[in-house]
C-alpha positions as CSV (number, residue, x, y, z in Angstrom):
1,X,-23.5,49.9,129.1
2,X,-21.8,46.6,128.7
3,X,-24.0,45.8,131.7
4,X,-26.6,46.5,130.9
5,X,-26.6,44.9,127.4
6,X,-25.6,41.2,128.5
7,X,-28.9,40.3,130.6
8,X,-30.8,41.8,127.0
9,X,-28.9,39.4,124.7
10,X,-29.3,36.3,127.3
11,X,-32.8,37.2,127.7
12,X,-33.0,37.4,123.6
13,X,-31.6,33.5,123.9
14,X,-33.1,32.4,126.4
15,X,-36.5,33.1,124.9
16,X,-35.1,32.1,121.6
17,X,-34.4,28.5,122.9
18,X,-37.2,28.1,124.2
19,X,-39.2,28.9,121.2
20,X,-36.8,26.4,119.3
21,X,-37.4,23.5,122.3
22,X,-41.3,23.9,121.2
23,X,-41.0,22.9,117.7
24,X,-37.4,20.9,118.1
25,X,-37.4,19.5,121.5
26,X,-33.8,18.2,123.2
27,X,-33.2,14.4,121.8
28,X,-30.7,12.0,123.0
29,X,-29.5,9.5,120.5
30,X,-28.0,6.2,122.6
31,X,-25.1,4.4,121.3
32,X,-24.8,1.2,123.5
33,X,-21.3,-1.0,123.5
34,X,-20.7,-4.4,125.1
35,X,-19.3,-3.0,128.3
36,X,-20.8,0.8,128.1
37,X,-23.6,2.9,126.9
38,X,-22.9,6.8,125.0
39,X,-25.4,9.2,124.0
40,X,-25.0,12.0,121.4
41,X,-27.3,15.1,122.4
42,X,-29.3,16.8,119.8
43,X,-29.7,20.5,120.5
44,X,-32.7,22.7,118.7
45,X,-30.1,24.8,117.1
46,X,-28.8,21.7,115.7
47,X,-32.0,19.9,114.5
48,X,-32.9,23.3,113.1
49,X,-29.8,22.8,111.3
50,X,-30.2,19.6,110.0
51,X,-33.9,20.6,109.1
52,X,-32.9,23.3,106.7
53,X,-30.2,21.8,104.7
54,X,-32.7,18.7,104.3
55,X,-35.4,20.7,103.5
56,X,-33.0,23.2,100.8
57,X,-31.6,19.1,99.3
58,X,-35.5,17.9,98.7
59,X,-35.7,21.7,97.7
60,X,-32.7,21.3,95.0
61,X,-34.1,17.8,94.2
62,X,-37.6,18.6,93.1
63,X,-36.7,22.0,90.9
64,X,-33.8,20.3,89.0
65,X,-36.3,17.3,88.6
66,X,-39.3,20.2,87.3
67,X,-36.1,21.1,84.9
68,X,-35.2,18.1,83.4
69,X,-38.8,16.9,82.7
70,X,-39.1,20.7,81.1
71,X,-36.2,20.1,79.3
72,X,-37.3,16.5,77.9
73,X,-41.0,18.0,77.2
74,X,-39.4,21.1,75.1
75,X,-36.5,18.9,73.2
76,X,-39.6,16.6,72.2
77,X,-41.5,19.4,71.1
78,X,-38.5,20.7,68.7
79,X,-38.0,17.6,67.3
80,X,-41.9,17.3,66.6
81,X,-41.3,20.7,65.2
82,X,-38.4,20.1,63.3
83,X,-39.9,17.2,61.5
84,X,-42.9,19.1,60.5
85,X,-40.8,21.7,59.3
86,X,-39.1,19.2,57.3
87,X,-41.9,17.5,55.6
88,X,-43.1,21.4,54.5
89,X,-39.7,22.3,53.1
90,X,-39.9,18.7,51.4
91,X,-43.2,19.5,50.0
92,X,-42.2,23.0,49.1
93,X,-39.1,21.0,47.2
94,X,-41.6,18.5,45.4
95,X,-43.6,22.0,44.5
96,X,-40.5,23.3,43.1
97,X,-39.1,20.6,41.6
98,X,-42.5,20.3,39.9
99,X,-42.9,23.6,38.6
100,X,-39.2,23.6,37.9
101,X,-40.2,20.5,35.3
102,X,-43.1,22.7,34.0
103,X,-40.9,25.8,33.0
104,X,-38.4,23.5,31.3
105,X,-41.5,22.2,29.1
106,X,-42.7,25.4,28.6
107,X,-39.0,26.7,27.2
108,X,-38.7,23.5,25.0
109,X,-42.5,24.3,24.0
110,X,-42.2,28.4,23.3
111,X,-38.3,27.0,21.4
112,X,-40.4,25.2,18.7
113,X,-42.9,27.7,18.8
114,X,-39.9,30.3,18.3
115,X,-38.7,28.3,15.6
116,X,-42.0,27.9,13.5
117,X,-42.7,31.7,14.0
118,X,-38.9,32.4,12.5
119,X,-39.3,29.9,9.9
120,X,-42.6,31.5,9.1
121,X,-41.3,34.9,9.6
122,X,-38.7,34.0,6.7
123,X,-40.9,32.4,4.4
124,X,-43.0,35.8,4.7
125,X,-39.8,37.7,4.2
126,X,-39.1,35.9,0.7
127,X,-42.4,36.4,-0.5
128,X,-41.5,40.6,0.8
129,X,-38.6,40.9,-0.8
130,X,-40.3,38.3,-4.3
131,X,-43.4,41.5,-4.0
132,X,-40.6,44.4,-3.9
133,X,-38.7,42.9,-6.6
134,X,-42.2,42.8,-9.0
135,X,-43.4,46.4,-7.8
136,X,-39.8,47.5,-9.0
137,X,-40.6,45.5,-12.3
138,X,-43.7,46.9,-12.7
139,X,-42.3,50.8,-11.7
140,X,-39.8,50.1,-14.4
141,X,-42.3,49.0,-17.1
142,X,-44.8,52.2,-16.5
143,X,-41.5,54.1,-16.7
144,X,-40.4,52.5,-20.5
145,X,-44.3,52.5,-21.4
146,X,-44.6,56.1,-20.4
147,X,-41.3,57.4,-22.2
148,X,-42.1,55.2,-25.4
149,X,-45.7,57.5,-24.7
150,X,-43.3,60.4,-24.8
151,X,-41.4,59.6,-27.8
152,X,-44.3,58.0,-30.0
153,X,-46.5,61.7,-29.3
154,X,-43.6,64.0,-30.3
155,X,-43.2,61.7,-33.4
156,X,-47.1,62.1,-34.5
157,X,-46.8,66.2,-33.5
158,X,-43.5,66.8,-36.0
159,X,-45.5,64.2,-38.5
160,X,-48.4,66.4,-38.2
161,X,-46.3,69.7,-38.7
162,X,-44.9,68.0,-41.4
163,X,-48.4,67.0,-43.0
164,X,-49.6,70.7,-42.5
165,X,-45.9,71.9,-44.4
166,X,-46.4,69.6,-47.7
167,X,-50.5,70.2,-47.1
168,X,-49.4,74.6,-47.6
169,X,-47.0,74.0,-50.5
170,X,-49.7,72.3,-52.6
171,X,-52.0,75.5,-51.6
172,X,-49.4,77.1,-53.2
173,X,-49.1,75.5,-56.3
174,X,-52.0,76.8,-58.1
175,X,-55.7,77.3,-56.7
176,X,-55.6,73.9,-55.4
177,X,-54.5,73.1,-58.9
178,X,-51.0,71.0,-58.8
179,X,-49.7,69.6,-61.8
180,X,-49.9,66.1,-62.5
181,X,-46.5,64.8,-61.1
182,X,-46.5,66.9,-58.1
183,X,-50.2,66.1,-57.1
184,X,-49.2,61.9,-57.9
185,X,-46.7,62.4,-54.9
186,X,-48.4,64.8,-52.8
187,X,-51.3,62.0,-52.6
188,X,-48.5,59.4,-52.4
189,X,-47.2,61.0,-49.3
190,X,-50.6,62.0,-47.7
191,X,-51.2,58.6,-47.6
192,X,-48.0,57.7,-46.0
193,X,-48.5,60.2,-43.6
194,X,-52.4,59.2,-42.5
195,X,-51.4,55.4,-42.2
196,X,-48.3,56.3,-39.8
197,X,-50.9,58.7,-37.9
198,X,-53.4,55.8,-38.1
199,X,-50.6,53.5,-37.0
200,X,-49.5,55.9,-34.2
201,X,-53.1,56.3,-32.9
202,X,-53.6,52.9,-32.4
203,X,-50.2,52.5,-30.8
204,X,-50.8,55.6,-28.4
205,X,-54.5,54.0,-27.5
206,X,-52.6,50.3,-26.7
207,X,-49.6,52.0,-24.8
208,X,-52.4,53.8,-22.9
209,X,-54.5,50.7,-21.9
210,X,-50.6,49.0,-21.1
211,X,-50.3,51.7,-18.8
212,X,-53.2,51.9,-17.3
213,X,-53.2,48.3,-16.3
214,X,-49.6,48.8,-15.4
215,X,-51.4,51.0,-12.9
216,X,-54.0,49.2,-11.5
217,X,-51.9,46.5,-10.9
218,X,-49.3,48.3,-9.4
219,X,-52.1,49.5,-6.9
220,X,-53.0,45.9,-5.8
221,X,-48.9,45.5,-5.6
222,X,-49.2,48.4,-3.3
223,X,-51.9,47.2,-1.1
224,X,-50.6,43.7,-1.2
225,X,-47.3,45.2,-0.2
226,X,-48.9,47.0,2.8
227,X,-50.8,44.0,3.5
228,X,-47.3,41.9,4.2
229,X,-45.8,45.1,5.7
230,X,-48.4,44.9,8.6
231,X,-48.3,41.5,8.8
232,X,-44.7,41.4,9.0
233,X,-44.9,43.9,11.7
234,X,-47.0,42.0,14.2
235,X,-44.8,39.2,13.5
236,X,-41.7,41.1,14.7
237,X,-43.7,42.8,17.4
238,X,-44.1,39.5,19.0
239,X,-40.8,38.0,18.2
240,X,-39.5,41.3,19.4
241,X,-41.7,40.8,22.8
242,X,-40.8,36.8,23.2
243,X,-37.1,37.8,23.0
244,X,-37.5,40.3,25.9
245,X,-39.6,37.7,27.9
246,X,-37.0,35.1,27.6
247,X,-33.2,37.3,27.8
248,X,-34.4,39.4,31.1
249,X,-34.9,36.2,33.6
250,X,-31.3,35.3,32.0
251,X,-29.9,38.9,32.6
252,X,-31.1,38.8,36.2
253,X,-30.0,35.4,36.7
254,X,-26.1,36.6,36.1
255,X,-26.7,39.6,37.8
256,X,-27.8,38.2,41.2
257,X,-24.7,35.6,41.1
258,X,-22.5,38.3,40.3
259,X,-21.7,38.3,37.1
260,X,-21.6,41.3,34.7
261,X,-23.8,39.5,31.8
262,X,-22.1,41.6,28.9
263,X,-18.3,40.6,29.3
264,X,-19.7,37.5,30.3
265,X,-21.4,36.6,27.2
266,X,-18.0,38.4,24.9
267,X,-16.0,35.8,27.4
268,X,-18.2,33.0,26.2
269,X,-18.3,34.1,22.3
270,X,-14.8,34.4,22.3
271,X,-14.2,31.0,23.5
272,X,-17.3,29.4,21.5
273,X,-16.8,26.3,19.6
274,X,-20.2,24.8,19.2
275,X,-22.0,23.4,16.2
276,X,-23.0,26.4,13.9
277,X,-21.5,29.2,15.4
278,X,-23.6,32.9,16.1
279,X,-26.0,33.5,14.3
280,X,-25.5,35.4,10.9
281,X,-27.0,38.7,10.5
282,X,-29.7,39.4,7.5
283,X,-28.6,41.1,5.0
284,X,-31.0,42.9,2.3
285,X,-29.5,44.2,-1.1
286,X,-31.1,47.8,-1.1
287,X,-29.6,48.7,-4.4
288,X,-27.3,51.8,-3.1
289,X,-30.8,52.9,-0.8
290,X,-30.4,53.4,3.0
291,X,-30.8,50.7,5.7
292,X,-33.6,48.2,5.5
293,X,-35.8,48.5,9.0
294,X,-37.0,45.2,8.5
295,X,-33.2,44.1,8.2
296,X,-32.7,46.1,11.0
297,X,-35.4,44.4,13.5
298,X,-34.6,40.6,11.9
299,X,-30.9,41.5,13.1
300,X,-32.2,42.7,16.8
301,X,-34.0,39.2,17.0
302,X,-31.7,37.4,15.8
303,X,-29.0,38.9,18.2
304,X,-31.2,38.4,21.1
305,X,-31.1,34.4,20.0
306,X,-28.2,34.8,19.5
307,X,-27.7,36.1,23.1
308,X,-30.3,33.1,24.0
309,X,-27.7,31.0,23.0
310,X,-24.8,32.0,24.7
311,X,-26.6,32.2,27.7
312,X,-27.1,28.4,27.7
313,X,-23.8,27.7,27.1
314,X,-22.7,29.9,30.1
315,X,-25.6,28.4,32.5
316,X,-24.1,25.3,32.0
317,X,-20.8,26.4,32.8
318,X,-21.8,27.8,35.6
319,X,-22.6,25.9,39.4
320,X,-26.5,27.1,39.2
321,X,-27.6,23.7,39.4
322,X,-28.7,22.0,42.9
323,X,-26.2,19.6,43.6
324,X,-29.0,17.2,45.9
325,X,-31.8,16.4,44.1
326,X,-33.4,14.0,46.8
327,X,-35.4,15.0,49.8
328,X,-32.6,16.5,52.1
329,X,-32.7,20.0,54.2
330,X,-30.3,22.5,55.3
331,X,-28.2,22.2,58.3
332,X,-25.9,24.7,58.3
333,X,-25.7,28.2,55.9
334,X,-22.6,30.2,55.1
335,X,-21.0,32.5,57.3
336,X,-19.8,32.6,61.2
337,X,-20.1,29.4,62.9
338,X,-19.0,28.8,66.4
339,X,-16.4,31.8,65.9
340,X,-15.0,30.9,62.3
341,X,-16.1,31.1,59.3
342,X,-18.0,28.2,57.4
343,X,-17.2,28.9,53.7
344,X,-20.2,26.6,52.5
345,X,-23.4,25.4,52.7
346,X,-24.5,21.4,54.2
347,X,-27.4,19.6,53.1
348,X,-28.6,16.8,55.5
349,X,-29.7,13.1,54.1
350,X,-29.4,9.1,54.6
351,X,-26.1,8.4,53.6
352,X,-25.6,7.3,49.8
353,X,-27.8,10.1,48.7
354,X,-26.9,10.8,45.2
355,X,-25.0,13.7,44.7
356,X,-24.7,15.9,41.4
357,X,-22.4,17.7,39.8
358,X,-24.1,21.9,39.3
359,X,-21.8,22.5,36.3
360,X,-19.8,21.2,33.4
361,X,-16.5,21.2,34.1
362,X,-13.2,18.7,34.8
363,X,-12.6,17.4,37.7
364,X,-8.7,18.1,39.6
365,X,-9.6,16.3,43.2
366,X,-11.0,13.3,43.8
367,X,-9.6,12.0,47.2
368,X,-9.1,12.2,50.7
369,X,-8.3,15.8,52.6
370,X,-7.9,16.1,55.9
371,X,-11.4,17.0,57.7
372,X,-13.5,17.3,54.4
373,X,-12.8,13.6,54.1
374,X,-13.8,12.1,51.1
375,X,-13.7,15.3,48.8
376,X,-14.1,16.6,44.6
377,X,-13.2,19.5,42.8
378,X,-14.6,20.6,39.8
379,X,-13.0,23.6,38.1
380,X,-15.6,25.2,35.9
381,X,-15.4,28.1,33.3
382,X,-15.1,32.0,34.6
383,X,-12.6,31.1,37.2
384,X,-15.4,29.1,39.2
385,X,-14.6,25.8,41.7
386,X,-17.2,23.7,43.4
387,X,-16.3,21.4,46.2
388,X,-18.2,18.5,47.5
389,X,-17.1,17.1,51.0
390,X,-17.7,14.4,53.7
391,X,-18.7,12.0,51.0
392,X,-19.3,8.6,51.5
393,X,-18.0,7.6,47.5
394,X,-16.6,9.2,45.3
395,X,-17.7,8.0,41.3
396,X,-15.3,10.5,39.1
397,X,-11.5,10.8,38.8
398,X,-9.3,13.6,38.4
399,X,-9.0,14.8,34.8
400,X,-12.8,13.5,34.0
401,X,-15.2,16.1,32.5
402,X,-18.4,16.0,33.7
403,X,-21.4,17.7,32.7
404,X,-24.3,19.4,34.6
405,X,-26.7,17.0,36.5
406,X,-24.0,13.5,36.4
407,X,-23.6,11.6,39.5
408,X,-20.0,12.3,40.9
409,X,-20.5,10.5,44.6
410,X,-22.9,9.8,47.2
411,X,-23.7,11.8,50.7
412,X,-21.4,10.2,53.5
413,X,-19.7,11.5,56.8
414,X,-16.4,11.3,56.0
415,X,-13.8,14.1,58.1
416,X,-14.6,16.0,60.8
417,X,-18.4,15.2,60.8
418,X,-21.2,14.9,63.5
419,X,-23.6,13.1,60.6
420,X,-24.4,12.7,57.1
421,X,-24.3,15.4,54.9
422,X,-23.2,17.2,52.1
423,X,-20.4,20.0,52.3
424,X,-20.7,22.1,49.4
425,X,-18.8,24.8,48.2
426,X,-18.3,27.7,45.8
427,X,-15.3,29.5,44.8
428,X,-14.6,32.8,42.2
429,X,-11.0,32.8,42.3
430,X,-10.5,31.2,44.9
431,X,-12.6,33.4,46.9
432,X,-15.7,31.5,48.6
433,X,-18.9,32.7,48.1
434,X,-22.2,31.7,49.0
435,X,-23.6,28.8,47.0
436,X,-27.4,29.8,48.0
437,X,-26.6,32.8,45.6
438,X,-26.1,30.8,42.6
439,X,-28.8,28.4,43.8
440,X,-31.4,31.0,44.0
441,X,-30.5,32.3,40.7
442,X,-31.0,29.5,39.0
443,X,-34.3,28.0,40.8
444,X,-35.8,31.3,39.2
445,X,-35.0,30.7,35.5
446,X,-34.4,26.7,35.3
């Protein structure tokens, strides 16, 4: 067997090498000295060798080459891409920012409307309450006129009886004879007797035509009464509807950052010390009667404004604000990053961009820290912190209050940062959160 198989796998070779001295024929390379001449003999297997590895090196060379120009073409077309997407989200900003001016004119606009209709809406309840006061006037008159009617009638009925009394006596007397003395005073008191009928006649017919005017005017009172009643209730129909226009934005605006908007306006009442105070409720003097509904619906109003109000005071309180105002855009969100967790959110921009504080509050940092750099603190109401890192300056010092929309510092790269940008955070008890939440919240209502 072993044979047998050794001439096959020569003959295998053999042909093999000849095949190979076709295409790669035997070379000699000389290598001539001063005093003798070497020569180094190429084989076929070994310029079939060297062929392959140099064609597998041009090989290599040309598809890393393809790669790299790939690579340079797609990095060019993200940046092209990037940048477009930046001029869209900076005209989306200018669109916002716009429309975000237009609602603010359009509060202060329906405020003063708000405020004439109220005004208005008072003026008409004085003249309400001026119209009640005169139909109760009038209802009281009819009532006096009517029982002095009353009184004035039985008066001229027992007069009458009495008249028919002294009128039978005289019958008696004598055949309609009465002596001279009794007839002198029977006349005497006839006559007394037809001028208080005459008399009580004339003051029945003029109580009659005081009461019927009494009447008829108390029917206009009634129909101007109705008249203001309707009138009063479209008023409060679209006081009623403004008020539910303007406090649901606001109740949704909590809600999405978080906040329960009921112990979050009793937080803010309790600690209110503005100019003016709540708003006092309306109070109507019913004269022992049940509630007034009018009363009732001024009091909702005014507890919505009143709920307006503290609403205002808790917006600027709390971080819904934008703290860049200037063309910038968004480099990095909050969440997991590279394995940990990046508690905030990072606006990109030229360094010195201004940057704004997104609530009142007082600062308590206003230094250096470790990789944030250059960083502020602003503690706000409701157990809320806002952090602004890798600044370039910082304008504020610790203990300052600042209010919503002031300059605190301007964008830098201070820390551990690969480039300008704002690091901004949010914290409920020293929890972070995501800032976009309260951003969002607010870009609906302000």
């Amino acid at each position: 067997m072993r044979d047998g198989t050794r001439p096959v796998q020569s003959g295998l070779i053999s042909r093999l090498h000849l095949a190979l001295e076709k295409r790669f024929p035997e070379k000699r390379l000389f290598i001539r000295s001063t005093d003798q001449t070497r020569f180094i003999r190429l084989k076929p297997e070994t310029q079939l060798a060297a062929w392959i590895g140099g064609s597998l090196v041009i090989a290599w060379t040309i598809i890393a080459t393809a790669i790299l120009l790939m690579d340079s073409i797609g990095a060019g077309n993200f940046r092209a891409q990037a940048q477009r997407d930046q001029l869209i989200y900076e005209e989306r900003l200018s669109v916002l920012s716009a429309e975000r001016d237009m609602r603010a004119t359009e509060a202060v606009a329906a405020q003063e409307r708000f405020s004439k209709a109220l005004e208005h809406a008072s003026d008409l309840q004085s003249q309400l309450l001026a119209n009640q006061t005169r139909v109760r006037e009038l209802e009281t008159g009819i009532e006096i006129i009517q029982s002095t009617l009353r009184r004035t009638m039985s008066e001229r009925e027992a007069v009458r009886d009495e008249l028919d009394t002294l009128m039978a006596q005289l019958d008696e007397n004598g055949d309609g004879a009465p002596d001279a003395g009794l007839g002198g005073e029977a006349s005497g008191t006839v006559d007394i007797l037809a001028n208080a009928l005459a008399e009580t006649a004339a003051e029945r017919d003029q109580i009659a035509s005081d009461a019927a005017y009494a009447l008829e005017h108390a029917a206009e009172m009634e129909l101007e009464l109705r008249l203001l009643q309707d009138k009063n209730d479209q008023i409060f129909r679209q006081l009623e509807e403004a008020m539910l226009v303007s406090v649901e934005p606001l109740d949704n605006m909590f809600r999405a950052a978080g906040m329960n908007p009921d112990s979050l306006i009793e937080q803010v009442r309790r600690g209110y010390s503005g100019t003016g105070g709540p708003l006092t409720p309306l109070q109507f003097s019913t004269k022992g009667g049940g509630p007034d509904p009018d009363a009732e619906r001024a009091n909702r109003i005014l507890d919505a404004m009143d709920r307006i109000n503290l609403y205002r005071i808790a917006a600027e309180r709390a971080p819904f604000d934008i703290p860049v105002k200037s063309s910038f855009r968004y480099t990095s969100g909050f969440g997991m990053r590279w394995g940990r967790m990046h508690n905030g959110t990072d606006f990109a921009a030229p360094v010195g961009t201004p940057i704004y504080s997104t609530a009142d509050g007082v600062v308590t940092h206003a230094s250096w820290s470790s990789g944030y750099g250059r960083l502020i603190k602003i503690q706000h109401e409701f157990g809320i912190e806002t952090r602004y890192a890798h600044l370039n300056r910082i304008r504020v010092q610790v203990g300052q209050r600042v209010s919503r929309g002031e300059r605190i510092g301007d964008m830098g790269s201070s820390g551990r940062s690969t480039g300008p940008h704002l690091h901004y955070e949010v914290r409920v008890g020293g929890r972070p959160v995501n800032p976009m939440i309260y951003i969002r919240a607010g870009q609906d209502v302000f």
